[in-house]
TORTI-29184 format. One record per atom (N, C-alpha, C): residue in one letter; x, y, z. Coordinates in steps of 0.001 Angstrom, whole numbers, plus 524288, in hexadecimal, padded with zeros to 5 digits. Each point is the difference from the previous one (the first is absolute). Layout:
BEGIN
AXYZ...
% end
This chain:
BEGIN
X8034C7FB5480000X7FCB4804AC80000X8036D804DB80000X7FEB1804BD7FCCCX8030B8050B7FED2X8004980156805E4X80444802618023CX7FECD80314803E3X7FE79804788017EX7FFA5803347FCA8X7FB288043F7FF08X7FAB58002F80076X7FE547FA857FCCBX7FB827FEDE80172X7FEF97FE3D80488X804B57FC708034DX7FE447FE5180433X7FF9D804B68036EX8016F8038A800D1X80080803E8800EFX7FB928028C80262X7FDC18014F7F990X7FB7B804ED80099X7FC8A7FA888014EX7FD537FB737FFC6X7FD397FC8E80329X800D68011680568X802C97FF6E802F4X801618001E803ACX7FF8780554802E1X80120803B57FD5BX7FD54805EF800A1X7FC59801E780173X7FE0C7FBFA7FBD9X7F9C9802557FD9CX7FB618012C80556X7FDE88068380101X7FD13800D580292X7FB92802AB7FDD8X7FEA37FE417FAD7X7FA987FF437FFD7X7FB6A7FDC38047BX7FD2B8017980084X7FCFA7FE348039FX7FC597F99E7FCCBX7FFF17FC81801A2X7FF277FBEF7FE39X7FA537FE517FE2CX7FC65805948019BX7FAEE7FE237FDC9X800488038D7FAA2X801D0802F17FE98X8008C804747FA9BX804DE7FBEB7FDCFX803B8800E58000AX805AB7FE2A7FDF3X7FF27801887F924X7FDF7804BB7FFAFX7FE32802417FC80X806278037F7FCB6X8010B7FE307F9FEX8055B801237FE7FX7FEB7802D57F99CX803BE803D47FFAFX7FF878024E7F9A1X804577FD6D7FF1DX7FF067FE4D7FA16X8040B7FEFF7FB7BX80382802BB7FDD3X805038010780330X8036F804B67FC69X8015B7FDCB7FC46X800337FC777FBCFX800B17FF5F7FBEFX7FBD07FA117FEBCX801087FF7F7F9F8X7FB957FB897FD26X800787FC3080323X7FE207FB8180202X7FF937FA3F80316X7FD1C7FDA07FE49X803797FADA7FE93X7FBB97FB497FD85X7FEC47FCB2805E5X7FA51800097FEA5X7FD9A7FCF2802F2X7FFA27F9347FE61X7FFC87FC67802D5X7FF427F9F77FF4AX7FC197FDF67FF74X7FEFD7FB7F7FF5FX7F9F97FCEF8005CX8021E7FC3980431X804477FE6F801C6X800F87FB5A80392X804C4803968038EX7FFE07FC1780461X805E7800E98039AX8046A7FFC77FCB4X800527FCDB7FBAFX802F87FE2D7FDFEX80238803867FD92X7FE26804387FDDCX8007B806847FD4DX803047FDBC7F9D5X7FC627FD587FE66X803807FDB17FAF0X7FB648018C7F9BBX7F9D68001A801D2X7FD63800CF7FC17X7FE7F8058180115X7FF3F804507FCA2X7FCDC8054A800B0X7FAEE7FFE48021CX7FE6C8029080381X7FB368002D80042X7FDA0805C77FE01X8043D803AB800A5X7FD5B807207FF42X80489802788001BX8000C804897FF50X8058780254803AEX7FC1B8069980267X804BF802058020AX7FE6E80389802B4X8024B805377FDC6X7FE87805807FE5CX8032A8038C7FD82X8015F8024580470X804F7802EA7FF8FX8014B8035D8032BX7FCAC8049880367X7FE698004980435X7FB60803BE80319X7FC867FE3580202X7FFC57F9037FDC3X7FBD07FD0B802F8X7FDAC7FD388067FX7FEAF801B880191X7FFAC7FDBB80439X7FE6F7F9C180002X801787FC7F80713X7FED97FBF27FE77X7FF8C7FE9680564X7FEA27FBEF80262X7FEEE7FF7180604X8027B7F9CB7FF9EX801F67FFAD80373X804267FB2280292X7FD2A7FC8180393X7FEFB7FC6F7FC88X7FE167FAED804BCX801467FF57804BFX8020B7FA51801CFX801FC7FF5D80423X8035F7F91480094X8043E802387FCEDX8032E7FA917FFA4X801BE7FD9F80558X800EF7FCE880050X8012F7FCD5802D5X805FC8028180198X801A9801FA80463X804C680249801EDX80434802D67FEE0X7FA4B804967FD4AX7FFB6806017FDC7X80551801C3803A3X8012F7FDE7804A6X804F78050B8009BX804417FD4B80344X800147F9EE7FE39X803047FC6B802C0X8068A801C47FAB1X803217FCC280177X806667FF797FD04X7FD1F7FE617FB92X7FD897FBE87FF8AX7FE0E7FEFE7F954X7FBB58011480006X7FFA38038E7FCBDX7F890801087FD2AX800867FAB17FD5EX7F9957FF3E7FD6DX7FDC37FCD37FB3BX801FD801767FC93X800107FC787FB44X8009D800767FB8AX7FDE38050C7FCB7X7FBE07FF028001DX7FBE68041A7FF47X7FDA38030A802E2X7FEDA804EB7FFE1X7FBB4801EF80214X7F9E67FFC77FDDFX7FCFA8000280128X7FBDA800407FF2DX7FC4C80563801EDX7FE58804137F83CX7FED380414800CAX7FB397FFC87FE2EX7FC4E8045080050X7FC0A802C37FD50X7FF49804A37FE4CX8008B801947FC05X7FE8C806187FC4EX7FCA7801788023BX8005F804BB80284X7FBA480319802AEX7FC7D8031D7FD04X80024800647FA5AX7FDCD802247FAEBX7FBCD7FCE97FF2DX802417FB887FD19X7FC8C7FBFB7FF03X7FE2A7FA858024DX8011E8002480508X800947FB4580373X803AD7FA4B7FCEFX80276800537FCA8X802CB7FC477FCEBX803EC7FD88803E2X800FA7FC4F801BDX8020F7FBD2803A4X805A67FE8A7FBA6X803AC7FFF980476X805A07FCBB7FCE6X802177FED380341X806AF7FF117FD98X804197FC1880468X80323805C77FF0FX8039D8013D80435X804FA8031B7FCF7X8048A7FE4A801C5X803A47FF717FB9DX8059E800468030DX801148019E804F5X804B47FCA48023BX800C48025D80566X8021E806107FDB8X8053B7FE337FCA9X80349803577FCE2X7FC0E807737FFDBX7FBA37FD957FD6AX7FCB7804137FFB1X7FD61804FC80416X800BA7FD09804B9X8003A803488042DX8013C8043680116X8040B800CC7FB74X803F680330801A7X7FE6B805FC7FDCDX7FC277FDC67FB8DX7FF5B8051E7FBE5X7FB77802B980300X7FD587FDAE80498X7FC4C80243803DBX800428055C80256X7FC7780391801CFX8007B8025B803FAX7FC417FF4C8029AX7FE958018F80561X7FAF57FF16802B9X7FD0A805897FE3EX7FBC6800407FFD4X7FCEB8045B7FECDX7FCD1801A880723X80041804CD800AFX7FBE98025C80659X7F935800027FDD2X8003A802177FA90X7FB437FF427FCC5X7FD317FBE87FF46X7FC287FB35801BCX800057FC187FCEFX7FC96801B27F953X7FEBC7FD6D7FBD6X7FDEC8008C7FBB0X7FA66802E08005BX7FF1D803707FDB8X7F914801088006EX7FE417FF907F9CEX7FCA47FDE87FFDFX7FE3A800B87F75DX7FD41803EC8018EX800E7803377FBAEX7FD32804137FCCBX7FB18800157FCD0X7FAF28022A800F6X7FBD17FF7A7FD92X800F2802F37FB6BX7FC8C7FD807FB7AX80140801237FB1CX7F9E27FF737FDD6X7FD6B806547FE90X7FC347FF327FCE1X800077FDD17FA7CX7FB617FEB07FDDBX7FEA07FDC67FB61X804108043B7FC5CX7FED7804AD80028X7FEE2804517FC32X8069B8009D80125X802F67FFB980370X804DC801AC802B9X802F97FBE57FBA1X7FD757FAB280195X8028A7FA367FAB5X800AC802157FBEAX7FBAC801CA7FE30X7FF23801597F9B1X803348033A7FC3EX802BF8047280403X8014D805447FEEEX806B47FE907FEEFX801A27F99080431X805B77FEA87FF44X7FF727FC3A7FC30X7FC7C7FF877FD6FX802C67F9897FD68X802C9802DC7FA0FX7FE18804947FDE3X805597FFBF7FD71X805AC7FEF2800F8X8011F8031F80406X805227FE918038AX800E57F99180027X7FB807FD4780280X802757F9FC7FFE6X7FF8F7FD857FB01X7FE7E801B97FAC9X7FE827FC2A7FC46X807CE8031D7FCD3X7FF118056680239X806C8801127FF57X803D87FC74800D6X7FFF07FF3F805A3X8028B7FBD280328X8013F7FB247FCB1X7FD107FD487FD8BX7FEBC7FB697FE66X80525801027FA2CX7FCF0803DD7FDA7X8024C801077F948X805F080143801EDX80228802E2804BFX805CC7FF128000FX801EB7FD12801FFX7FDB47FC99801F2X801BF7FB3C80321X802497FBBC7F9E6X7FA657FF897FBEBX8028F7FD487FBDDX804068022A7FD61X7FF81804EC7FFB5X80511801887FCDBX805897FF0B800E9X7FFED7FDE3805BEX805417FE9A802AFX800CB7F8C37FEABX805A7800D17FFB2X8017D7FA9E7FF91X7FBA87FA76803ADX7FEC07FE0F7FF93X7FE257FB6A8043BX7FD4D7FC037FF5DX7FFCF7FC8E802F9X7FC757F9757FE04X7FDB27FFCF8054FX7FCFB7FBB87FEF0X7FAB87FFD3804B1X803F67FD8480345X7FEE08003C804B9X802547FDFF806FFX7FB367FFE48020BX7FE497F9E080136X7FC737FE3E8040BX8017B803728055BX7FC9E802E780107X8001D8018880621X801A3807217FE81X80118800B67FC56X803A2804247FE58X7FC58803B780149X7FF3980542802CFX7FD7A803998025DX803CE806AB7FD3BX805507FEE880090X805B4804E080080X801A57FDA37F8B7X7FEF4803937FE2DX802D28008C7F986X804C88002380185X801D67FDE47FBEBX7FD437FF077F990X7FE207FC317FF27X7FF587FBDC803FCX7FDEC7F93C7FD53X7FAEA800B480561X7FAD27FF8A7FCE8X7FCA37FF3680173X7FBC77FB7F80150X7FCD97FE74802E7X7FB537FBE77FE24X7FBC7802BD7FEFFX7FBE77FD0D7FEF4X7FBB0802B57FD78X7FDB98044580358X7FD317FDE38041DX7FEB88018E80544X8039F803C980308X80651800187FEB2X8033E803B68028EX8009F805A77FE23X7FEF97FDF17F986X800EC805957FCA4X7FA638032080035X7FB307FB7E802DEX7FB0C8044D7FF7CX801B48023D8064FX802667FD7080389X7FFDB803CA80498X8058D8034B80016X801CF800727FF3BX8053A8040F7FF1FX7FDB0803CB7FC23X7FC037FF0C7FC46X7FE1F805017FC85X7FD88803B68047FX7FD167FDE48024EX7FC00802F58026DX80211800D980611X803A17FC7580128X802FC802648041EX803798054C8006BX802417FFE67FB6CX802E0805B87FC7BX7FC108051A8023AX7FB997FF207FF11X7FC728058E8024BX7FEDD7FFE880558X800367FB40802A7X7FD667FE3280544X7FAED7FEC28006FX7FE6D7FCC57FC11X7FDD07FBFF8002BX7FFFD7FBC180060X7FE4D7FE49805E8X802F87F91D7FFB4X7FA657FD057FE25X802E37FA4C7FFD1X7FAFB7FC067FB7DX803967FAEB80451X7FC5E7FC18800B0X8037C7FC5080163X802C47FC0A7FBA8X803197FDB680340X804887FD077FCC7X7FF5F7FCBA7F9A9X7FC467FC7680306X7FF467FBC67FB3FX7FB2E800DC7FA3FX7FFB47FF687FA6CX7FBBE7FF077FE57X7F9D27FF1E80189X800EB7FB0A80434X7FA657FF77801B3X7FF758047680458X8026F803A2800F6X7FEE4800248053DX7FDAC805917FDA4X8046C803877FBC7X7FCDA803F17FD83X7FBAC7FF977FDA5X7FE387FD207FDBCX7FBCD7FBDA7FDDCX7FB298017B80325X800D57FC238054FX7FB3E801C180534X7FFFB805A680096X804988039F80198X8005F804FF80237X7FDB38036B7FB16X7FF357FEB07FB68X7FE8A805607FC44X7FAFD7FECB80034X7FC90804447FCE1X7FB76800057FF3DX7FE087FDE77FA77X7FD0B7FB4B7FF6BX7FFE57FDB07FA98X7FC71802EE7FC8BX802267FF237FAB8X7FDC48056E7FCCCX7FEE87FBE07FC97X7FCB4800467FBE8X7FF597FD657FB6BX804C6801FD7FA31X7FF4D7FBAA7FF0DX8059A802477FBB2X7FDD48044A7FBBCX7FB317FFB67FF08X7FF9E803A37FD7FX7FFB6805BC801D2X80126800A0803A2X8005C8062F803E5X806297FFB08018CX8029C7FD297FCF6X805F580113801F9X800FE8063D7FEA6X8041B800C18034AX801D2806388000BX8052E7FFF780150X80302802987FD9EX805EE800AB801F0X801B17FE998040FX803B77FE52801FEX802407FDD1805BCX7FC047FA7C8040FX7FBAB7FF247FC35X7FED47FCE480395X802EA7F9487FE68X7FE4D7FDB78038CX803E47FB0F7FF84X7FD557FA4A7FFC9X802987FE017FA9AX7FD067FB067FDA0X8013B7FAAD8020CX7FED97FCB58012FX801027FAEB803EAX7FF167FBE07FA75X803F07FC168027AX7FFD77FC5E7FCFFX801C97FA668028DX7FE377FA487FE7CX802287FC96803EAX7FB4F7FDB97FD40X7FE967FA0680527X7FC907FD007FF48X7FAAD800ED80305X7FD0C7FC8F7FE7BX7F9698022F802CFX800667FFEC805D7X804D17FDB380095X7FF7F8012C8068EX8035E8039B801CFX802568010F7FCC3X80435805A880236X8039D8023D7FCF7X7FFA7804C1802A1X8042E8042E7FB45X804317FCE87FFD9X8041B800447FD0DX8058B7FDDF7FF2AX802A78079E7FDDBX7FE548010A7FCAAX8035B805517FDBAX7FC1A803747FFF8X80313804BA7FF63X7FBBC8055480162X803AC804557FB1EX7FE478032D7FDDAX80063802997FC36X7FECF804B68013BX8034E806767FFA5X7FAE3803D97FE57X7FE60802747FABBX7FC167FFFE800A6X7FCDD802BE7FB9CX80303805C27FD59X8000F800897FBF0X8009D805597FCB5X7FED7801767FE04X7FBD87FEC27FDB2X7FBD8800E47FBB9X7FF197FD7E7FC6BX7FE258007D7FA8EX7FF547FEB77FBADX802407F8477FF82X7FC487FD7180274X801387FA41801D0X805148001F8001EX8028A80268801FDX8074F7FF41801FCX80056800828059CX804377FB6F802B9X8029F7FF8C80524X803ED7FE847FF8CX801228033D80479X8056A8004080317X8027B7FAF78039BX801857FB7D7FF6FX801177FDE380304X806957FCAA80028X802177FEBC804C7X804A07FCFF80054X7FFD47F98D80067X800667FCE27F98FX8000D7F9B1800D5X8021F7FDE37FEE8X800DC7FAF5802FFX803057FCE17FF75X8020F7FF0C7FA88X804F97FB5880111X8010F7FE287FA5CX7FF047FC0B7FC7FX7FC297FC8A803BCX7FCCC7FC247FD9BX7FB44800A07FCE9X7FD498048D80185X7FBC6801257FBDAX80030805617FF0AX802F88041F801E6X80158804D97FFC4X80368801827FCCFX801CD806D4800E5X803F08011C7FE46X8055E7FFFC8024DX7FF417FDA9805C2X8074C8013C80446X8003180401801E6X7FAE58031880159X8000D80506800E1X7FB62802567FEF7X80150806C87FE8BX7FB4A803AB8010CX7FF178007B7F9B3X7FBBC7FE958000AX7FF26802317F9F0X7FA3E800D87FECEX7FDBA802657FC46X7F9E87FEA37FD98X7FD887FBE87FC10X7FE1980243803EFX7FA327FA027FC2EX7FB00803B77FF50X7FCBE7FBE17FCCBX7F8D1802457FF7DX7FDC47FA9180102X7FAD9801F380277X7FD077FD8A801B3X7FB4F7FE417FB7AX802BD7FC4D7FDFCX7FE037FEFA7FAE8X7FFFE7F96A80040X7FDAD7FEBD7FACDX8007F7FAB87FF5CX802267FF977FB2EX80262804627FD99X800227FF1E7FB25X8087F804A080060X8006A7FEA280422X805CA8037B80178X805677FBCB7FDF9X802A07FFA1800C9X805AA7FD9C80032X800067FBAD803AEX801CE7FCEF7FF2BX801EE7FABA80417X7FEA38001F804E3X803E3803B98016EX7FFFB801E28056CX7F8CF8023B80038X7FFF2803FC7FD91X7FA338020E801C5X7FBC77FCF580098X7FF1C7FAE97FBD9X7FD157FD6480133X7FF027FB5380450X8062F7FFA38020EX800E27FBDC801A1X7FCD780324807EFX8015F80334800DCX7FCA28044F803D4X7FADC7FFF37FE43X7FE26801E97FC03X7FB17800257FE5DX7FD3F7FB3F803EFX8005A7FC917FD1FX7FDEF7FA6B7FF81X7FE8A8008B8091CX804C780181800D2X7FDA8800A48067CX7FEA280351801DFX7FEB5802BE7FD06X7FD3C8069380256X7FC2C7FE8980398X801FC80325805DDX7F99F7FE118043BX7FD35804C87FFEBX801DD804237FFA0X7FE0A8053A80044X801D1805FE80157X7FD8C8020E8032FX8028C8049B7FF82X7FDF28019B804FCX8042C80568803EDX7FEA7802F9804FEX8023B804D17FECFX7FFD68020D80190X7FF02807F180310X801AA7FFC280418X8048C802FE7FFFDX802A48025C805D6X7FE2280465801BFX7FBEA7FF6F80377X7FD74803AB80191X7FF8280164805A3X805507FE1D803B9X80195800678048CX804EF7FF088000FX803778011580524X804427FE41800B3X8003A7FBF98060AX803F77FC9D7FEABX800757FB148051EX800D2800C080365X7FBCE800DA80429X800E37FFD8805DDX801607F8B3801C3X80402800438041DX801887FC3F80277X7FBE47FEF180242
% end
């Protein structure tokens, strides 16, 4: 174990019911102790709240810690290593209410977000949240995080959280779901004129951020989305924890 880290563990006077920390720089978050598959990452400014490992301030920490995004309630493992890029926050997180009309007025800004995000070098990264390598679900919440709008983490989860619109009332910035009859798998946003914005894989995608239309009659790729189109939502709030 670093001794730095053992260190600030051993330090650490957070009070143990908050143990509430900002991200001074990007942090990939885990799906296991094991910290070997992505689960999300964290951008720099994020807050995140600290479980309670097993002998948090003994000579050896765990492997992992075990955190939660105070944004979007999104659960991970983190490096011990990672500790380090912590600070404790006196603030804990508060979300910000966000009218309908308040949404409406930024989504140029996030459908911005999106168009320079492709213009930059990058291929899709499962879990990918921090450009240039995105997932589907990461590049719709980093668009709309850019203004301070949070959305939660996953496809299905933006899916439940938007407001379902019929496709024929699509409107700029809102966001198209796609997957099987039982659940979103990819999420897209809207731009108009049957064109979206989305980051996919390289098995039926492009490796990245690119456009498609919501057609049946589009390119490989477009149809091959088509064919799972579940529907469509409206961000017409922002994510309270």
């Amino acid at each position: 174990m670093d001794r730095d880290l053992s260190l600030k563990l051993a330090d650490d006077r957070t009070p143990k019911e908050t143990r509430e920390y900002r991200c001074m720089t990007d942090i990939n978050l885990y799906d296991s102790p094991a910290c070997q598959r992505l689960a999300t990452q964290a951008a720099r400014g994020r807050q995140l709240r600290i479980g309670h490992p097993p002998a948090w301030n003994q000579v050896d920490p765990p492997m992992a810690i075990e955190v939660c995004l105070c944004e979007d309630d999104y659960p991970g493992w983190l490096a011990p290593g990672d500790f380090l890029q912590l600070e404790p926050v006196t603030v804990p997180y508060q979300a910000v209410a966000w009218t309908e009309a308040e949404i409406q007025s930024h989504l140029p800004a996030v459908i911005a977000f999106t168009q320079a995000a492709m213009a930059q070098p990058n291929i899709y990264l499962w879990g990918g949240t921090v450009g240039p390598n995105y997932d589907c679900s990461g590049l719709m919440q980093a668009a709309f995080a850019s203004v301070g709008i949070r959305l939660p983490r996953d496809a299905y989860q933006q899916e439940a959280f938007t407001t379902p619109i019929d496709l024929a009332d699509l409107r700029s910035g809102d966001l198209v779901f796609f997957g099987t009859p039982e659940k979103a798998t990819h999420v897209g946003l809207y731009l108009g004129d049957q064109t979206y914005i989305h980051s996919s894989g390289q098995e039926q995608g492009r490796n990245g951020i690119g456009l498609d239309r919501l057609s049946p009659d589009g390119d490989a790729v477009s149809q091959a989305y088509y064919r799972q189109l579940r529907g469509a939502g409206r961000v017409t709030r922002s994510y309270h924890p």
